[in-house]
C-alpha positions as CSV (number, residue, x, y, z in Angstrom):
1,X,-16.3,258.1,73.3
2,X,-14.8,254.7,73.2
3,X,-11.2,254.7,73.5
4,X,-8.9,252.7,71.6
5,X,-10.5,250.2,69.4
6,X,-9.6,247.3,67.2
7,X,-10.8,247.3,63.7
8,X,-9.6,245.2,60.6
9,X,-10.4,245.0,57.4
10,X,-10.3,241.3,55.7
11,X,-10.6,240.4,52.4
12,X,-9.7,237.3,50.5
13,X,-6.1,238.7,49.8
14,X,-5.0,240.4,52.7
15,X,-6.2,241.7,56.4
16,X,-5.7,245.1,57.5
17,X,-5.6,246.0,60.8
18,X,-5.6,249.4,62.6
19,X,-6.6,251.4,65.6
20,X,-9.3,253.5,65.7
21,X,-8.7,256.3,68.6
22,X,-10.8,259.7,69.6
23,X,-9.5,263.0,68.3
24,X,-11.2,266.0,68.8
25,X,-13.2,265.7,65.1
26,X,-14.4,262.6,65.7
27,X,-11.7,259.6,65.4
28,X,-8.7,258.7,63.5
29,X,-7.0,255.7,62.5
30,X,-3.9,254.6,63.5
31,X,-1.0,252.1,63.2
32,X,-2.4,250.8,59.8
33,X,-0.9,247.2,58.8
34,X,-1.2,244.6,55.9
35,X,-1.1,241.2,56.8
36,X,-1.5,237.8,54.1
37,X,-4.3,235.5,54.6
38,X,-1.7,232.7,53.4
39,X,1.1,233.6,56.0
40,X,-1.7,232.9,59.0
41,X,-4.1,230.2,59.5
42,X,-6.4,232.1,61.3
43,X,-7.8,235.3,61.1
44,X,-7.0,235.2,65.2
45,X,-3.3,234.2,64.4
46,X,-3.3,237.5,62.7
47,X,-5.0,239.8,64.7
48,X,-2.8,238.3,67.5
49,X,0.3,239.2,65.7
50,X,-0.8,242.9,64.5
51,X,-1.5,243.7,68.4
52,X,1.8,242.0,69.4
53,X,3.8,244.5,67.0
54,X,1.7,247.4,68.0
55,X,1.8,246.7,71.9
56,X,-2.2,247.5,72.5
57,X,-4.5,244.7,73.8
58,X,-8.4,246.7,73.0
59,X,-11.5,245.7,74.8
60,X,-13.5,246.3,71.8
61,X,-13.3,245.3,68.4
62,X,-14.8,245.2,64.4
63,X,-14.2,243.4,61.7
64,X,-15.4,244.1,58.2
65,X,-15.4,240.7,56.3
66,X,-15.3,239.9,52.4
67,X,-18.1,237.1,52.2
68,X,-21.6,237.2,53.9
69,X,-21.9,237.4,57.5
70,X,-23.9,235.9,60.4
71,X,-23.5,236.0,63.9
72,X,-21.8,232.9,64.2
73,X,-19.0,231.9,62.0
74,X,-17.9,233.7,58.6
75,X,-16.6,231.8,55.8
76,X,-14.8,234.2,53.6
77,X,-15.7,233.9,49.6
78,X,-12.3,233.8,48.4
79,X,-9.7,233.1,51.6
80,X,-9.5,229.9,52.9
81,X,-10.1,231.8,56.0
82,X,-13.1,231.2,58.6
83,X,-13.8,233.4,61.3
84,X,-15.7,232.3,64.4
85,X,-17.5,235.1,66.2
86,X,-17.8,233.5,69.7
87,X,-14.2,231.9,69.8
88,X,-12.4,234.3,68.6
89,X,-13.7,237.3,70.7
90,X,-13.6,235.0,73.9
91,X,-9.9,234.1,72.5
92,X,-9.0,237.3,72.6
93,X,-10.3,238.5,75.8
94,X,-12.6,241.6,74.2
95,X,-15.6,242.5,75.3
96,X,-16.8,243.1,72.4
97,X,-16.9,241.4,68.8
98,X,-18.8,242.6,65.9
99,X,-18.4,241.6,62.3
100,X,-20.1,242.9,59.5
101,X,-19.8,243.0,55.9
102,X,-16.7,244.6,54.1
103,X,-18.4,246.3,52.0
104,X,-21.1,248.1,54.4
105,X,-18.2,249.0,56.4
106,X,-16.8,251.0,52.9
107,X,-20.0,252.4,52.7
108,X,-21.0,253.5,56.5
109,X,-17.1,255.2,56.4
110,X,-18.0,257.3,53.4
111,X,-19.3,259.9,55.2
112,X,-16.5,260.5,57.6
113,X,-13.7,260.2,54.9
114,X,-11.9,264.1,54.3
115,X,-13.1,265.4,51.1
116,X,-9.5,265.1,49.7
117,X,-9.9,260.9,49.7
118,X,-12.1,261.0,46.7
119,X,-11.0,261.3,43.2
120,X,-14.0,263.0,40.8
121,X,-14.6,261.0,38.3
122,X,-17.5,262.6,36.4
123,X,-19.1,265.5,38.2
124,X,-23.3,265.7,38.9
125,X,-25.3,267.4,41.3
126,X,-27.4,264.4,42.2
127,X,-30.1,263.4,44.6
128,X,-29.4,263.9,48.3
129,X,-33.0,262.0,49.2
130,X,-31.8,259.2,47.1
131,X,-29.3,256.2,48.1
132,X,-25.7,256.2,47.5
133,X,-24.2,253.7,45.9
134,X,-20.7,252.1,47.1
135,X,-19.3,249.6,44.7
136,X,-15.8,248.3,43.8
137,X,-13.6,245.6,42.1
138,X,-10.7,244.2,44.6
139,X,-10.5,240.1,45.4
140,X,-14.3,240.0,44.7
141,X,-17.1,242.7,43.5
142,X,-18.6,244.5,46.5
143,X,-21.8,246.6,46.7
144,X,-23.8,248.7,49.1
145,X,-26.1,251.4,49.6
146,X,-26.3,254.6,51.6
147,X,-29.9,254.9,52.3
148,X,-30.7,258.2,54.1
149,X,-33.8,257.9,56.3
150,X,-34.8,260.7,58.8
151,X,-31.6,262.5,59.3
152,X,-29.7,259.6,59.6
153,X,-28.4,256.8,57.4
154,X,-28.9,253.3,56.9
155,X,-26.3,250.8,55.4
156,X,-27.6,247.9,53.1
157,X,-25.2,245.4,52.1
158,X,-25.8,243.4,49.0
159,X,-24.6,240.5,47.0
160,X,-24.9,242.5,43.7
161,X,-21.8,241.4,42.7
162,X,-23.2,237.9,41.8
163,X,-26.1,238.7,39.4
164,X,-25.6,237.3,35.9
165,X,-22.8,239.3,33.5
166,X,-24.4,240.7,30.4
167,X,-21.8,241.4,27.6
168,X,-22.3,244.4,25.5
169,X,-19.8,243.6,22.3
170,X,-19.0,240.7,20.4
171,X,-15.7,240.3,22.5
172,X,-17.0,240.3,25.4
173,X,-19.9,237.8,24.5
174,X,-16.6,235.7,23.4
175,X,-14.9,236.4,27.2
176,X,-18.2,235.0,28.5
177,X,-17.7,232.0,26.8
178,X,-14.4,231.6,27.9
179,X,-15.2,231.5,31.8
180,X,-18.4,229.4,31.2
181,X,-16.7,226.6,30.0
182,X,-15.0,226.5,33.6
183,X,-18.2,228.6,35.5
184,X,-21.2,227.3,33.4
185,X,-22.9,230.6,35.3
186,X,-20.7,233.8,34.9
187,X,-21.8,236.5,37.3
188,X,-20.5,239.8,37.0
189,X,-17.7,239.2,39.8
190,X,-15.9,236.3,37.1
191,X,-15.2,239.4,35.3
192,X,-14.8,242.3,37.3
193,X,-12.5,241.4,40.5
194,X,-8.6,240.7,40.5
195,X,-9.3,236.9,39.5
196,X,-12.1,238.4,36.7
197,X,-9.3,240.4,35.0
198,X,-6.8,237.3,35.0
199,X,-10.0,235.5,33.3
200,X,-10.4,238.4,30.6
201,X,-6.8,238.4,29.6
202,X,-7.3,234.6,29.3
203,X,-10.1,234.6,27.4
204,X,-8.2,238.0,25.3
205,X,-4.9,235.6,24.8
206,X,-7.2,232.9,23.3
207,X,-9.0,235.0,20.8
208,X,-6.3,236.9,19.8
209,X,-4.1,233.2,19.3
210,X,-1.7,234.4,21.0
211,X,0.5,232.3,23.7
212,X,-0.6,233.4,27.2
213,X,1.8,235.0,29.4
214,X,0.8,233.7,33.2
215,X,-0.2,237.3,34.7
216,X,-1.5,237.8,37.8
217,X,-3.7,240.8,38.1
218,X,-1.1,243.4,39.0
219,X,1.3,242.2,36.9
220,X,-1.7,242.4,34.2
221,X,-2.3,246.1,35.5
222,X,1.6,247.0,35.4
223,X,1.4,245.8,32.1
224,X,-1.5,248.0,30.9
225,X,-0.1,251.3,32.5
226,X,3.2,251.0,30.8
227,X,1.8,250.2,27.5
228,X,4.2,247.0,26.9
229,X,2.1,244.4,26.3
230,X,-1.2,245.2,23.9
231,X,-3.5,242.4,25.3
232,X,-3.1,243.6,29.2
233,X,-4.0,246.9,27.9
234,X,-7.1,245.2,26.2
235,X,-7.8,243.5,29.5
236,X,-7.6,246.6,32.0
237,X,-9.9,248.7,28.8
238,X,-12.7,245.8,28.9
239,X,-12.5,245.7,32.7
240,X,-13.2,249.3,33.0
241,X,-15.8,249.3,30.5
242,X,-17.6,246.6,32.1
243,X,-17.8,247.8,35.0
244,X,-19.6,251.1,33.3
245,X,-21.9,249.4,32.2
246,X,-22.6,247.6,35.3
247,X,-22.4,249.9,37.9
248,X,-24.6,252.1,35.7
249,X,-27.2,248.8,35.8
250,X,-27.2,248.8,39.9
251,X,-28.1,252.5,39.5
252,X,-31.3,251.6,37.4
253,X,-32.0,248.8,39.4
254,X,-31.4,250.4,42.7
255,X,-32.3,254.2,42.3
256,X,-29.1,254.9,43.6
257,X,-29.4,259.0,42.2
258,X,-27.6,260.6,45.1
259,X,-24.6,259.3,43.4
260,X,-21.8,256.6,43.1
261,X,-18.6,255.8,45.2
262,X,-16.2,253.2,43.6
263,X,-14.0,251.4,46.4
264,X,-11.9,248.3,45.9
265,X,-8.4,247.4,45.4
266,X,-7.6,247.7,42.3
267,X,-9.3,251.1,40.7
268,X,-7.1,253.8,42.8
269,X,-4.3,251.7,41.3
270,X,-4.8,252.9,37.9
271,X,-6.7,255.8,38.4
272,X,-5.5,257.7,35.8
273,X,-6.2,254.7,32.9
274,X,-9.0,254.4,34.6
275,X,-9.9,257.7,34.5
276,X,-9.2,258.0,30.1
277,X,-11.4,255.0,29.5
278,X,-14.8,254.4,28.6
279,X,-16.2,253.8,31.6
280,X,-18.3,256.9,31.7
281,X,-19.3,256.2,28.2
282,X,-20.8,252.7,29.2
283,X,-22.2,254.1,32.7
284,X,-24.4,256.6,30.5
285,X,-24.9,254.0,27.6
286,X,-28.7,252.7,28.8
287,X,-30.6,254.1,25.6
288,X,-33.5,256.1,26.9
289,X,-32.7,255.6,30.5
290,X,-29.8,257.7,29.8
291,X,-31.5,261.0,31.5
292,X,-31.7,259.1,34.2
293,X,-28.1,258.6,35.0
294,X,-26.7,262.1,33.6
295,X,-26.9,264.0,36.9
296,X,-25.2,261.3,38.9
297,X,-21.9,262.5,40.0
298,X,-19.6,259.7,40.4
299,X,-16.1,259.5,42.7
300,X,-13.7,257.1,43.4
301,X,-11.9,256.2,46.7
302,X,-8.2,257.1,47.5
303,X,-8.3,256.8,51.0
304,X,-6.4,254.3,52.1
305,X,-8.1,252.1,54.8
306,X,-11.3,253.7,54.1
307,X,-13.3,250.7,55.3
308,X,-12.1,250.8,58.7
309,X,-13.1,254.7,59.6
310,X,-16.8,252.6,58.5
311,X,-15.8,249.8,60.9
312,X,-15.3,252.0,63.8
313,X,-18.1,254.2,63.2
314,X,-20.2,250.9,63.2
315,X,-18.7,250.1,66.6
316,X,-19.0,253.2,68.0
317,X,-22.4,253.7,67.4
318,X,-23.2,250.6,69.1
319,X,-20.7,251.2,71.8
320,X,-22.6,254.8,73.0
């Protein structure tokens, strides 16, 4: 087994960065850090400065990237960041480079996460044969799926956080004709992502004629949990349900009935509001398709740094 390695995860928000080292269970992550995408210019800059504060220089190293990702430069969907394979990893004197997708890297980790980083959100026995589906609101709206195939696994990432949003009520046909006067085409990641619920207490303070408090989506989600402010509370409730009724969509579509994982930034943040909303409601509410979704269970990540136990497991693999 690989000794130390470097593995990062790097949204549009922030970059984490930690070492993966052998245990005798497998491997465990260590020396977790946060860094800013606008306090570095590069995602080099800082990978260079989480290894100066940890005092390890790695051979071998994997990054799990918010945005699509090909073999030669990454340009991240919400960072001004880009990331170029070859220069960075001859930069940084490794061996080895490999990038992949944030979001396969959350769902290739699942399996090696303790059973005490999930939160149960509605309980189901399932279908092992079946994929699993890994979704999750944070800077953007990631999705994968767990497909098992001969013993093994196999990790598709997707883009399924940009197909078309399809309101259910009257107010949220109103939010969607907030954000399409500034995004005539509102995918499902305008509404569902830290920048989708700033856009649905925008569109909330505008119906409602109410003068707009500047939030930013923790300050919206702050807001919500202590019960201060009425329209953040509106906000966080659509967000959930929307995101019911969506993830329950990507089950149809995908035949993801070996279950659901929810990931992402923002959920284990207000787990518990999260938990006494009607997301569950919405995730079963697909009229006589309904049967088809009542078995699924459905848990949420608490893990923190989940995505790299996926990145190092990706390397590893490759690696032995």
């Amino acid at each position: 087994m690989t000794k130390a390695i470097l593995v990062a995860d790097i949204g549009g928000t922030n970059a984490r960065f930690g070492i993966s080292v052998p245990t005798d269970g497998g491997r465990q992550i260590t020396d977790m850090q946060n860094f800013r995408a606008v306090d570095f210019e590069t995602v080099r800059d800082a990978a260079d400065a989480y290894l100066e504060s940890v005092g390890l220089r790695p051979s071998h190293a994997c990054f799990a990237v918010a945005g699509p990702v090909s073999s030669e430069e990454v340009t991240f969907t919400n960072s001004h960041w880009r990331l170029k394979v070859d220069e960075t990893k001859s930069g940084m004197a490794l061996d080895t480079l490999h990038v992949i997708n944030d979001f396969h890297a959350l769902a290739a980790g699942v399996a090696y996460l303790p059973g005490d980083s999930f939160a149960s959100i509605r309980v189901g026995s399932g279908e092992p044969s079946s994929p699993l589906l890994v979704i999750g609101p944070g800077t953007g709206l990631g999705q994968a799926l767990v497909v098992p195939s001969e013993g093994s696994q196999i990790v598709v990432s997707t883009e399924g956080g940009h197909v078309a949003f399809a309101p259910r009520t009257e107010a949220e046909i109103e939010v969607m004709k907030f954000i399409a006067r500034e995004h005539p085409r509102v995918s499902v990641e305008r509404v569902l992502s830290g920048r989708g619920l700033v856009n649905i207490h925008r569109a909330l303070c505008v119906m409602s004629d109410t003068p707009r408090a500047s939030l930013q989506a923790d300050e919206i989600t702050k807001a919500a949990l202590t019960g201060e402010y009425p329209i953040a509370v509106q906000a966080v409730s659509m967000f959930c349900e929307v995101l019911g009724s969506v993830v329950g969509d990507a089950v149809l579509a995908s035949g993801a009935r070996q279950g659901v994982v929810l990931g992402g930034g923002i959920l284990p943040r207000i787990k518990d509001f999260f938990v006494a909303s009607a997301f569950v409601d919405r995730f079963l509410d697909k009229g006589r398709m309904r049967t088809y979704l009542e078995d699924i269970p459905v848990r949420l990540i608490m893990q923190d740094g989940a995505a790299l136990y996926g990145a190092a497991a990706f390397l590893e693999e490759r690696l032995s």
